[in-house]
N, C-alpha and C positions, 0 to 999 in steps of 0.2 A: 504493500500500500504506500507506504513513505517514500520506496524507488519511484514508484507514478507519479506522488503528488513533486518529489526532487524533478523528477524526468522533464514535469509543465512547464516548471519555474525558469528552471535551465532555457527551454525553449525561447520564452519568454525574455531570455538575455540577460535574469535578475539572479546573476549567480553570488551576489552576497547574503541574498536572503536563502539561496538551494543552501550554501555550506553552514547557513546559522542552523536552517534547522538540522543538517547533518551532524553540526557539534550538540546541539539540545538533546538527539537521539537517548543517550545514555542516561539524564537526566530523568526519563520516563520510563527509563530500567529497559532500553530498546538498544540491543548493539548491533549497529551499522553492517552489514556484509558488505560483500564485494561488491555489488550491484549499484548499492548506494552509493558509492567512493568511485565507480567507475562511472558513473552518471553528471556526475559534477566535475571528475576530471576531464568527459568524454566535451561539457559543458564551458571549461577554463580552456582547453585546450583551442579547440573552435573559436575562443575570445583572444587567442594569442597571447592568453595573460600565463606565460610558463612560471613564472617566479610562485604565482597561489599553489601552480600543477603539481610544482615539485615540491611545497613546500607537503601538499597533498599526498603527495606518493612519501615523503620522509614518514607521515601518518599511519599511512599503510603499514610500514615496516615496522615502525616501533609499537602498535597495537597486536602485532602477528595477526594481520589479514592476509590471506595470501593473493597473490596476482594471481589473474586468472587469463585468457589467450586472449578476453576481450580488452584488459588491462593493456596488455602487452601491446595489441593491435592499437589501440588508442595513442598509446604511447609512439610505438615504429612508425604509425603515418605521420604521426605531428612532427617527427623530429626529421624526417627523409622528406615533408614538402616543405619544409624549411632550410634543406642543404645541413641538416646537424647530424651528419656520417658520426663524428666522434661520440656526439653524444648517443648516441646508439648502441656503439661498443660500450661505453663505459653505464645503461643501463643492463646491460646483458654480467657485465662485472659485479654490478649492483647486484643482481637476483643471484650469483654466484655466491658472496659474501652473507647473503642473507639465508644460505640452505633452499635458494630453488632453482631444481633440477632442468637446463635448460638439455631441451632433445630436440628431435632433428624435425619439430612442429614449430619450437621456437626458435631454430635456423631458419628453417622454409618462410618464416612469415616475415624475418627481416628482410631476408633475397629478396622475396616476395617486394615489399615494401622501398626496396630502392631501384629495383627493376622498372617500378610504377612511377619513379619521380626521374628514371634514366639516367641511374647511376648504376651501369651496368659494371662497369671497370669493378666500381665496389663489391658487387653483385658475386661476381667473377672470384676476388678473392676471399672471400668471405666460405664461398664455397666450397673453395678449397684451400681451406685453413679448419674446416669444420673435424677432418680426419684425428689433426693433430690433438682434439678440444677432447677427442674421443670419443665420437660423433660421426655417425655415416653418415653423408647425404644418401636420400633415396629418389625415385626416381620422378619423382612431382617437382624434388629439391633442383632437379637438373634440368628438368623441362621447362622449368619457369626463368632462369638461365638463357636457356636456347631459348627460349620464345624471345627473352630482351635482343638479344644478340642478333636473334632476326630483321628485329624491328627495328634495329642501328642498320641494316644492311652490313653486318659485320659476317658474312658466310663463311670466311675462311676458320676466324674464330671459334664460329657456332662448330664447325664441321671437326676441327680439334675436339672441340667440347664431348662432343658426340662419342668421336674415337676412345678418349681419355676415360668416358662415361663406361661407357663396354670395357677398356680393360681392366676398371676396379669392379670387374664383374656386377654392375648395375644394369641392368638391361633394358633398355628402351620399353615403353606399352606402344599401344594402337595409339594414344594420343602424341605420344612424341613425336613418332615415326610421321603422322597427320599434318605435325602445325610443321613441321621442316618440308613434306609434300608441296604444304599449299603457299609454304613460302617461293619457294624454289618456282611455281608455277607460275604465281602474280611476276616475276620476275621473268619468264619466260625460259626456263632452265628446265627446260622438261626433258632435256637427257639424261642432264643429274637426278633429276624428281623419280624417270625410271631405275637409273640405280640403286637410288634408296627405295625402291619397291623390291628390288631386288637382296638387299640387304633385310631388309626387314621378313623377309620368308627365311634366310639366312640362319637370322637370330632367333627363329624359331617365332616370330611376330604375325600372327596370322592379319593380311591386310581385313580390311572391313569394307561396309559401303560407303563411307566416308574415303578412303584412301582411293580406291577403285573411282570415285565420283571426281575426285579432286583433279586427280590426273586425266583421267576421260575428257576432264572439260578442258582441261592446259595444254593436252593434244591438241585437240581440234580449232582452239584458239591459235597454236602454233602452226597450223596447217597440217600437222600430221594426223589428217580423218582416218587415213588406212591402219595405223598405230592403234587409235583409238577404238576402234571399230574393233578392233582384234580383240585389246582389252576387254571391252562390254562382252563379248563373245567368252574368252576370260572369265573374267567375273560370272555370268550366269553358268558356265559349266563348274563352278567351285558351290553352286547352290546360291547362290547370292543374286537375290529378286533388284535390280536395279528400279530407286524411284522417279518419281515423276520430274524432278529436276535434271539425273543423270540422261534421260530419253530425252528433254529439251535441248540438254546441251550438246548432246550425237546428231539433234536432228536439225540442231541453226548450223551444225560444221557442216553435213553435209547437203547442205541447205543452199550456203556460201561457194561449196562449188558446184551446185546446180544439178545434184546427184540423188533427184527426185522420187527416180523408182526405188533409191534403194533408202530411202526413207520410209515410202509405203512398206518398204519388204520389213522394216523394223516395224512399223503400225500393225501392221497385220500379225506381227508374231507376240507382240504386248497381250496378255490376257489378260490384265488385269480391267476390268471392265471400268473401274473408276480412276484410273489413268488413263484407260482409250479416249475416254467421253470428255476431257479436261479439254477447255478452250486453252488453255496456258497453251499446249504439247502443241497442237496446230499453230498456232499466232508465232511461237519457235520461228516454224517453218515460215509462213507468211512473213513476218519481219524481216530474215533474211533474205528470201527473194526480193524482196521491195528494195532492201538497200544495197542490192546486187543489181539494183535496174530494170528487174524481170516480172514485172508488176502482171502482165501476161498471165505469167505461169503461177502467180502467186494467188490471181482469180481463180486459176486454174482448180489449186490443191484448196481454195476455196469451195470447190463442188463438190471435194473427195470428205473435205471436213466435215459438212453437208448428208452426204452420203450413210460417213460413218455414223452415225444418229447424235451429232453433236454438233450445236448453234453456234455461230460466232456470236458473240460477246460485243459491249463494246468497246474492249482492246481490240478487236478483230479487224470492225469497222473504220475506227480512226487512225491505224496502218495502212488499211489500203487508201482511205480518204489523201490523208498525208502526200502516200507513194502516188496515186493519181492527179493528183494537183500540181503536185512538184513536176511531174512530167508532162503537165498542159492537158489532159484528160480532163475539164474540166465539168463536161455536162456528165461523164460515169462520175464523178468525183459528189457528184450534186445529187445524183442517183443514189448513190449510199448513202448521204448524207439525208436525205427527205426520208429514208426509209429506216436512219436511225433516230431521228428526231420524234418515230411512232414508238420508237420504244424508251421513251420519256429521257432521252439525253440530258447530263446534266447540263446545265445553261453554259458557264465556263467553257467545257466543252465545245460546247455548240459556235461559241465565238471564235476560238482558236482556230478551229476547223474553218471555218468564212475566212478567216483571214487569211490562211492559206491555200483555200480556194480564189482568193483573191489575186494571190501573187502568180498561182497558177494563171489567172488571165491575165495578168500583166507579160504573163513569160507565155502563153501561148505561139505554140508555134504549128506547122503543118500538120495537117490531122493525120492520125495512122492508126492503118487496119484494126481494132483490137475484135476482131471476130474470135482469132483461135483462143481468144484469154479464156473464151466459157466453156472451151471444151479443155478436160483433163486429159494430159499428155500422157502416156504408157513410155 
């Protein structure tokens, strides 16, 4: 009850009256826990007022309250967004001095804690200084490491990191192996991305739908769709049901190169019945045609969409809108347009779309054929 009614006051910004009543406590035969002392510290701390904080935590100590990970967490943010690296080590000396047992949860949450303010350097050593405290790092303690490392664009680093990791026999999970995947991807390194898919069967690391998804889409972003392709192929012969994201992302690569039937040949073999019927999976397709030029065909696998017993959307309609205007199409462009305006468009919408139908007639140019766009290409 007293933590809640501390927790408001706090709130409120009135942390002379939280800590009155937190010293009155005793007075009403009431001894403060942890909860209450981390309430008011969580409270000074957020006010920048470190001088009350510590005087707070000096409290702590000589009452024998013990700290708790939310103590510690309160403590490791306030001092890592304020650049107090020392002060950090010397509260961790603190809890030594005082008989409390720091393990490799209250490693991780400092790592943790300066990796978040991009003191990776510090990060780095900390972590590996933990062995000599006698103290293993485990593999969360590494991962969150390698995630900073990544986020510096420091690859060579991460990629020691990695190595160094495995040979104090710490082994990687499915999430490490993932955030270095999807790094490696955004970056377009999808050589390396497949080596470490390769290492990670290796180490005995069973990839996931996550890993398989990651790379799937970094291929085909790289232009390697036959790669990709293989993979998906891959993946579902290991039992692994690819979702509704991974098909979008096989199906805009080879969308991009214009490689139509054998999109259908992937629609056709999906059974899952609530990913076939998704607008998202077709509109894939659609967008990429449109911004490959191919507006045509992009009508086209609009019939097949159709076909399949699934409605375009209005993401459906303001792609092809879009893609028809930009190319001076503007009475088909006016077509879809009146016929999405019946299925109550939002108004915003509806502007945007004019205005780009607009510029489509300012950029009008010689009219052409669009007959073959309503018929589906084989």
């Amino acid at each position: 009850m007293y933590a809640t009614i501390i927790d408001g006051i706090c709130k409120e910004g009135h942390h002379e009256v939280a800590n009155e009543i937190l010293n009155r406590m005793p007075s009403y035969g009431l001894k403060p826990n942890v909860v209450c002392y981390n309430t008011v510290l969580k409270g000074l701390c957020s006010a920048q007022r470190w001088d009350e904080a510590e005087e707070l935590l000096a409290e702590m100590f000589q009452k024998d309250c013990p700290l708790d990970d939310v103590t510690f967490n309160i403590l490791v943010d306030f001092f890592c967004q304020n650049g107090l690296v020392d002060r950090v080590i010397e509260l961790l000396e603190q809890m030594l001095e005082h008989g409390c047992m720091l393990d490799v949860i209250t490693y991780t949450t400092v790592i943790n804690g300066f990796c978040k303010e991009g003191l990776i350097d510090e990060a780095v050593m900390l972590l590996k200084s933990m062995p000599s405290c006698g103290c293993k790092p485990n593999t969360i303690s590494y991962t969150i490491v390698l995630k900073g490392l990544c986020g510096a664009e420091r690859w060579v680093d991460a990629e020691e990191l990695m190595s160094h990791m495995i040979q104090q026999g710490c082994l990687p999970n499915p999430v490490t192996f993932n955030m270095f995947i999807n790094f490696l991807c955004k970056k377009g390194m999808v050589e390396q991305a497949i080596e470490l898919l390769k290492q990670m069967l290796m180490n005995g690391c069973s990839p996931d739908l996550i890993s398989y998804g990651t790379l799937i889409d970094g291929l085909g972003k790289a232009g390697k769709t036959e790669e990709a392709w293989e993979l998906l192929n891959v993946m579902v012969s290991k039992g692994i049901t690819p979702n509704l994201i991974i098909y979008s992302s096989m199906a805009s690569a080879l969308s991009r190169e214009g490689r139509i039937d054998k999109v259908i040949q992937m629609f056709d073999s999906i059974r899952d019945d609530t990913i076939r019927s998704d607008a998202v999976l077709y509109n894939a397709v659609i967008s990429s045609l449109c911004k490959s030029w191919e507006t045509d065909r992009a009508i086209g696998f609009l019939a097949y969409m159709v076909s399949n017993g699934c409605m375009p959307n209005e993401s459906t309609y303001t792609i092809l809108i879009k893609a028809l205007a930009s190319e001076g199409f503007v009475m088909e462009a006016q077509d879809l347009l009146t016929e999405l305006c019946s299925r109550r468009v939002d108004g915003f919408v509806y502007l945007k779309l004019q205005q780009l139908m607009m510029v489509g007639r300012s950029n009008l140019e010689s009219p052409v054929d669009l007959s073959s766009a309503y018929q589906l290409e084989h």
